[in-house]
C-alpha positions, 0 to 999 in steps of 0.5 A, spaced: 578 515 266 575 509 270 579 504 274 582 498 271 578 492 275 585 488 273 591 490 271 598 486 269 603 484 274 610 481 272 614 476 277 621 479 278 623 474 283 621 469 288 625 465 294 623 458 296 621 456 303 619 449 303 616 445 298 610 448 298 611 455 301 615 461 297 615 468 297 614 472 290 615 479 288 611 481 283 611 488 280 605 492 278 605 495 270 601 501 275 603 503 282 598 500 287 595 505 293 595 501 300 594 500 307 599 495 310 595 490 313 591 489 306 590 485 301 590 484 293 587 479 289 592 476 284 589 471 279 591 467 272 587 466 266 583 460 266 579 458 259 575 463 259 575 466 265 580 469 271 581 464 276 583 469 283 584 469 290 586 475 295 592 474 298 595 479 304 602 484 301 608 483 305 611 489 302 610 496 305 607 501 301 613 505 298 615 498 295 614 499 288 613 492 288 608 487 291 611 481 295 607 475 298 607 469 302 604 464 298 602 456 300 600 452 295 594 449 296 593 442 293 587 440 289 587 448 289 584 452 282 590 457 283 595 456 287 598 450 284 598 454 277 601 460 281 606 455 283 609 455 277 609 461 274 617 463 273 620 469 273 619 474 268 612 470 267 604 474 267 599 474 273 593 479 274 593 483 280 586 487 281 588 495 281 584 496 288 587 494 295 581 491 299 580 490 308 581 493 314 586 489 317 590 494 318 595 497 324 590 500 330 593 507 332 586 511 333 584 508 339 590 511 342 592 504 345 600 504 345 600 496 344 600 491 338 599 484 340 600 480 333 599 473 332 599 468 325 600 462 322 605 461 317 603 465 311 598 469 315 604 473 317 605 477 311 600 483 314 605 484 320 612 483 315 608 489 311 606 493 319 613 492 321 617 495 315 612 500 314 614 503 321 621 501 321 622 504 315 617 511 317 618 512 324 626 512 325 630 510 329 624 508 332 617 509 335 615 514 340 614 510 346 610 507 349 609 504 342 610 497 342 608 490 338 609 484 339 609 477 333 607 471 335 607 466 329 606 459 329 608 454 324 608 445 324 616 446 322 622 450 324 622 451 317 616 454 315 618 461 317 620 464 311 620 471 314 624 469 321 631 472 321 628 479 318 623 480 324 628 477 328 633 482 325 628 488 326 627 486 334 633 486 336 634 492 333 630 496 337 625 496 343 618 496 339 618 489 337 617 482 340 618 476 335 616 470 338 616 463 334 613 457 336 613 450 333 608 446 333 612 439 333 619 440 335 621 433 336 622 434 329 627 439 331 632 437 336 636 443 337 629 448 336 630 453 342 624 457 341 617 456 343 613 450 343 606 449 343 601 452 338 600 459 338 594 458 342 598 455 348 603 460 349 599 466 347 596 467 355 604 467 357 607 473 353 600 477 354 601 476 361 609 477 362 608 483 357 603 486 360 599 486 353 593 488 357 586 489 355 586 496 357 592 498 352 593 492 347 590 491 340 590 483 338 590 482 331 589 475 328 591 473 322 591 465 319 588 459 320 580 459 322 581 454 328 588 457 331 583 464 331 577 461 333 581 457 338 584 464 341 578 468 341 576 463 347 583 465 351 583 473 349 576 472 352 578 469 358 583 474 359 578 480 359 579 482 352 572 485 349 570 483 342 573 491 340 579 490 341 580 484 336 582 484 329 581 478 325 583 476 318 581 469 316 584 466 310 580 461 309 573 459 312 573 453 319 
């Protein structure tokens, strides 16, 4: 039998972040098949047809159901109404998992160097769940990745203490959070800059080097266009950068 090209989800939660960021969980009425890394499309009706955008999974494969971290985006023709859509409410989720921004470990380069704008996060969540949950206690070294995510407001890290919580944990990983108006923030103690103005810093004091290291970028056009430029002064070639832009600059 053929694919379904749509197929019902039912929201089983959601956690607010801020006023225009939250994390949903939908559970699929069939399991979806993925990459961590790629996207699904999730859509609602409007008239007479389906209004839809593809949104990057949060959860890991084994998840029976699919987590995203949404913003609402004003003026937009889904999100506004994705926004309102309570638990126990109806959302269409196309049946196939679409991309390829998935984690790069057949090139046989053993460092992972990941960095995103707020929800632009939400592929790295799935990454980082996906190996802490199959490669137990931890990675074979050398493996190792580190997050760079970057966000206008302390707040806006809707996943901040569970990547904290996974880098403490073990070796593997790095999570760096970094605001952009920390002066809003008297006692933030993390980073300060755009993801563009620190990436340098930790590439180099990580030894994230071209030779052993895969950048992914994912998020804001102009935070990615703007890290091309520093990823090719520091040597890196175009094969080993992946990107995954949410909207065109």
């Amino acid at each position: 039998m053929d694919r379904p090209k749509h197929i019902r989800g039912v929201v089983t939660g959601r956690r607010d972040i801020t006023a225009d960021l939250w994390i949903v969980r939908i559970r699929p009425e069939v399991r979806l098949s993925f990459l961590p890394g790629q996207y699904v499309s999730i859509g609602l009706p409007a008239q007479d047809r389906l209004i839809e955008r593809p949104y990057s999974v949060a959860s890991p494969p084994d998840d029976a159901e699919l987590e995203f971290f949404l913003e609402v985006v004003r003026g937009g023709k889904l999100s506004p109404q994705l926004y309102q859509v309570p638990p126990g409410g109806t959302v269409y989720i196309r049946s196939l998992a679409k991309g390829g921004f998935a984690l790069e470990r057949q090139s046989g380069r053993p460092n992972h160097f990941m960095v995103a704008t707020v929800t632009g996060v939400a592929p790295f969540v799935s990454m980082v769940r996906h190996v802490a949950g199959r490669e137990q206690p931890a990675p074979a070294e050398p493996f190792r990745m580190a997050i760079l995510h970057a966000a206008g407001r302390a707040a806006e890290f809707g996943y901040g203490d569970e990547l904290a919580h996974y880098a403490k944990a073990g070796k593997w990983l790095e999570y760096i959070p970094t605001v952009s108006r920390p002066w809003l923030y008297p006692g933030w103690q993390g980073e300060r800059g755009r993801a563009e103005d620190v990436a340098r810093k930790y590439l180099d004091a990580g030894q994230f080097t071209p030779s052993s290291t895969t950048v992914y970028l994912c998020g804001n056009p102009h935070m990615i266009q703007n890290m091309e430029g520093v990823l090719e002064r520091a040597g890196f070639p175009k094969a080993c950068v992946k990107k995954e832009i949410y909207w065109p600059a």
